[in-house]
C-alpha positions as CSV (number, residue, x, y, z in Angstrom):
1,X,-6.0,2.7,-6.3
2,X,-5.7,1.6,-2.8
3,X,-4.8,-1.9,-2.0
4,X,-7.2,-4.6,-0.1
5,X,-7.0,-7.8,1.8
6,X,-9.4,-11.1,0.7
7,X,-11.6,-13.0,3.3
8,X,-8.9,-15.5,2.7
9,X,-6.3,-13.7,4.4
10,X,-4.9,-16.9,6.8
11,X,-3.2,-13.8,9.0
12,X,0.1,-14.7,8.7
13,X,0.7,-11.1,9.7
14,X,4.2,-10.7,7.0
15,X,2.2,-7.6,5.1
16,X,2.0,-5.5,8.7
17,X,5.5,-4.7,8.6
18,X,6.0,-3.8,5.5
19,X,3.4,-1.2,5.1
20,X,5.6,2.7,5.2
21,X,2.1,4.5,6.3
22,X,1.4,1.4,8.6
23,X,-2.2,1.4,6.6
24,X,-2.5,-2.4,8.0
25,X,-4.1,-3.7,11.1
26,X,-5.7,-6.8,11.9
27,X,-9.1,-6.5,11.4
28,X,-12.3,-8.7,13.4
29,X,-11.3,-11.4,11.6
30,X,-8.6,-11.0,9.0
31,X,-5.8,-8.3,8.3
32,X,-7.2,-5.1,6.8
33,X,-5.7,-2.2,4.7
34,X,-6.6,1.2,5.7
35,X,-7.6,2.8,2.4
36,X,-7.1,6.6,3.7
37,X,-3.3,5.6,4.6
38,X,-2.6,3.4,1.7
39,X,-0.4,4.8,-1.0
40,X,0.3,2.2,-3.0
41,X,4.1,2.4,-1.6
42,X,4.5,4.9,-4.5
43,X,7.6,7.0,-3.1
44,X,8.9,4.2,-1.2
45,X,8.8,1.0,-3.3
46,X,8.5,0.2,-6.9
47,X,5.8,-2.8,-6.2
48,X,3.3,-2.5,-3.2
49,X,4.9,-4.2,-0.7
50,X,1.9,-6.2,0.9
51,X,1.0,-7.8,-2.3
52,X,4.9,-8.3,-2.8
53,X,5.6,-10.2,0.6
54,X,1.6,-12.1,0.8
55,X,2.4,-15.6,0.6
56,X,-1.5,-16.7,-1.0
57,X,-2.2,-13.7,-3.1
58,X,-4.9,-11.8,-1.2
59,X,-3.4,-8.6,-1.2
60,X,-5.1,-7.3,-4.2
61,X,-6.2,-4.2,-5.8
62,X,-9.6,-2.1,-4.7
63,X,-11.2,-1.2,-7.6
64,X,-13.2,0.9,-5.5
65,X,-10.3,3.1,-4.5
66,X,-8.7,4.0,-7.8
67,X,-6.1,6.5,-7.2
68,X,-3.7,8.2,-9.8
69,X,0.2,8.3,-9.3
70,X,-0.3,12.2,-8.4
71,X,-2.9,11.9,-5.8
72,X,-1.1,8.8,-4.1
73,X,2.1,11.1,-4.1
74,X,0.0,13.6,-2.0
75,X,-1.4,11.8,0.0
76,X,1.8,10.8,0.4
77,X,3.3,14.2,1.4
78,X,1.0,14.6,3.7
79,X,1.2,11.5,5.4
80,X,5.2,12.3,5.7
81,X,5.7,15.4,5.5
82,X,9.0,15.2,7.0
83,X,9.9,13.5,3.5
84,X,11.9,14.5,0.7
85,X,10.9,12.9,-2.4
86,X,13.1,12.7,-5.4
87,X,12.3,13.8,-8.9
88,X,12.8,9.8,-9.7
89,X,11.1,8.6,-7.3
90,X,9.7,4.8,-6.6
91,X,6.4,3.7,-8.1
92,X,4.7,1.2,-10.1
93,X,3.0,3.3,-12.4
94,X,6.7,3.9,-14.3
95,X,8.5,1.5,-16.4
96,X,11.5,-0.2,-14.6
């Protein structure tokens, strides 16, 4: 499930840096997540980093988008294919 930003986004900009498939940009008015490049940060992170770092909460979910752990991780391989992922790899959809 891809990750969006609210209308309420005040653009404070801190969830731009912390996206690995840099899937955010600002948008006409607020920050926006780029559903094709968004992997959940499964591979990278064990939380999605924008709803991690978003001081207000409007990083949320896109119920829209729903994605399973397997097609975020290729997506994910195909985004970076220079990357090696591990058999253990980071993702929210395992227990910690």
């Amino acid at each position: 499930m891809a990750y969006k930003i609210l209308s309420d986004c005040n653009n404070c900009g801190a969830c731009e840096p912390e996206c690995p498939n840099t899937a955010i940009s600002m948008g006409a008015d607020v920050y926006v997540i780029n559903a094709d490049l968004c992997t959940e940060c499964v591979a990278f992170h064990d939380t999605p980093q924008c709803a991690a770092v978003c001081p207000i909460d409007v990083c949320v979910t896109d119920p829209a988008m729903v994605e399973t752990e397997e097609q975020l991780l290729k997506k994910v391989q195909k985004l970076h294919p220079e990357k090696t992922i591990p058999g253990t790899f980071p993702s929210h959809f395992r227990s910690h």
